[in-house]
C-alpha positions, 0 to 999 in steps of 0.5 A: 545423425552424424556423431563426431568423429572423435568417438570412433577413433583416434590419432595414432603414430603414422603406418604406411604398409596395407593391403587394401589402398583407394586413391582420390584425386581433387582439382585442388591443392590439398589442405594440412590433415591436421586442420582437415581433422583438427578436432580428432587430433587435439582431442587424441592422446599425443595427436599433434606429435602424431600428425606433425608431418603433415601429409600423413595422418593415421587414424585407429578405431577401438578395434585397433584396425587403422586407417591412414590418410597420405596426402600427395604434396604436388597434387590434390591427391589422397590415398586412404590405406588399411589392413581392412577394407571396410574399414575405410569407410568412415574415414573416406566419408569423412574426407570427402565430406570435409573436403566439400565443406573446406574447399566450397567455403572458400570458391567464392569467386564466379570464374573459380572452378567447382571444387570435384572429388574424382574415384579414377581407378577400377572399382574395388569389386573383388575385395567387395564380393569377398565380403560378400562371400564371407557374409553369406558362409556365416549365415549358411553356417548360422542356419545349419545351427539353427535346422541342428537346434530346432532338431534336438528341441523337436527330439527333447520334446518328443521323449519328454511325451513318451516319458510322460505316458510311461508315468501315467500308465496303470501298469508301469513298465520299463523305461527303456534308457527314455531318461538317459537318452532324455539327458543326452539330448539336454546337453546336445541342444546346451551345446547347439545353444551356445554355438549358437551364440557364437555364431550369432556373434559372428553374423552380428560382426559380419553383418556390420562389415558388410554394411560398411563395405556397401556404403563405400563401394556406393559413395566410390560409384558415385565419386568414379562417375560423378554422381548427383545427390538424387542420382546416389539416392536412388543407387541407395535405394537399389543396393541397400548399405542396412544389412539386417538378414531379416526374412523381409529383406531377404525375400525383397531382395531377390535371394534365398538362403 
């Protein structure tokens, strides 16, 4: 299901300083953004002042992460910049996807030649496997939370079954501090349990960017080597852009954690 674009973001006042820049290059003369994206600037606060120029259009999610769109005026050439590299996704999807619908709507003609989005540059494979990189250290520390807390659990319970022989024994002896290392031992699996929301936050959000990050490295492979439909098929069904950390996708996937 594709949801309208103006539910992730809005029009806001142009930025033009990013780290992270993908440009594509079509056999077009471009379109004004603001018809490319109608919708999302007359239903943005502001959104026509914003994109008045034009050829630059800047797009901001509720996160505030922005993404910008600049538009070559001599050539049918876009840039897509942001301070995030995932977050370029969406709105490079969008492009793409509008661009087909405005320009294969207007090749009416048998000799016009069909309208191509090319990718002509390196593929963005070091931001890609930083990601990646930084997916894999949240679940090592994801799962040396989970090891911590299965110990103290595994401790709690085993001082709750001596204390419990101690209380059933005819002839009581001495509790040998079981209650206050019983007590200790509460806190310390307290203490895991909310690291441990923490850090499931924090592979929620990881998990989230990675996938991002693998639906745009898929539709770059198929824009810089032009791609069919069914041949973008079947690279999704190697690479997966769903990123779940689900023990079935692991083991599928070749790698162990």
């Amino acid at each position: 299901m594709q949801l309208p674009l103006a539910l992730f973001c809005t029009v806001v006042a142009p930025t033009k300083n990013a780290s992270h820049k993908v440009t594509l290059d079509t056999n077009r003369m471009p379109p004004q953004l603001t018809g490319l994206f109608e919708e999302v600037v007359t239903q943005s606060p502001g959104g026509a002042e914003h994109a008045a120029a034009g050829n630059v259009i800047t797009f901001q999610y509720s996160s505030g992460v922005d993404v910008t769109i600049i538009v070559s005026k001599n050539a049918g050439r876009f840039r897509l910049q942001s301070s995030r590299f995932e977050a370029i996704w969406l709105i490079l999807r969008e492009l793409v996807t509008r661009l087909h619908t405005y320009f294969d709507a207007e090749d009416a003609g048998p000799d016009q030649e069909p309208f191509k989005i090319s990718f002509q540059e390196a593929l963005p494979l070091q931001d890609f496997f930083g990601i990646v990189d930084t997916h894999l250290a949240v679940r090592l520390q994801h799962a040396s939370h989970a090891t911590r807390l299965a110990s103290r659990a595994h401790q709690f319970r085993a001082i709750q079954k001596r204390l419990l022989m101690r209380f059933k024994d005819k002839n009581p002896v001495p509790l040998a501090h079981l209650d206050s290392l019983l007590e200790g031992t509460f806190h310390q699996i307290n203490q895991e349990a909310s690291s441990m929301e923490t850090i499931q936050a924090t592979l929620t959000e990881a998990q989230c960017t990675l996938a991002a990050a693998v639906q745009m490295i898929l539709l770059l492979i198929q824009l810089r080597f032009d791609m069919d439909e069914a041949g973008a098929r079947v690279l999704r069904a190697y690479i997966a852009p769903v990123v779940q950390d689900t023990l079935e996708q692991v083991q599928g996937s070749g790698f162990r954690v």
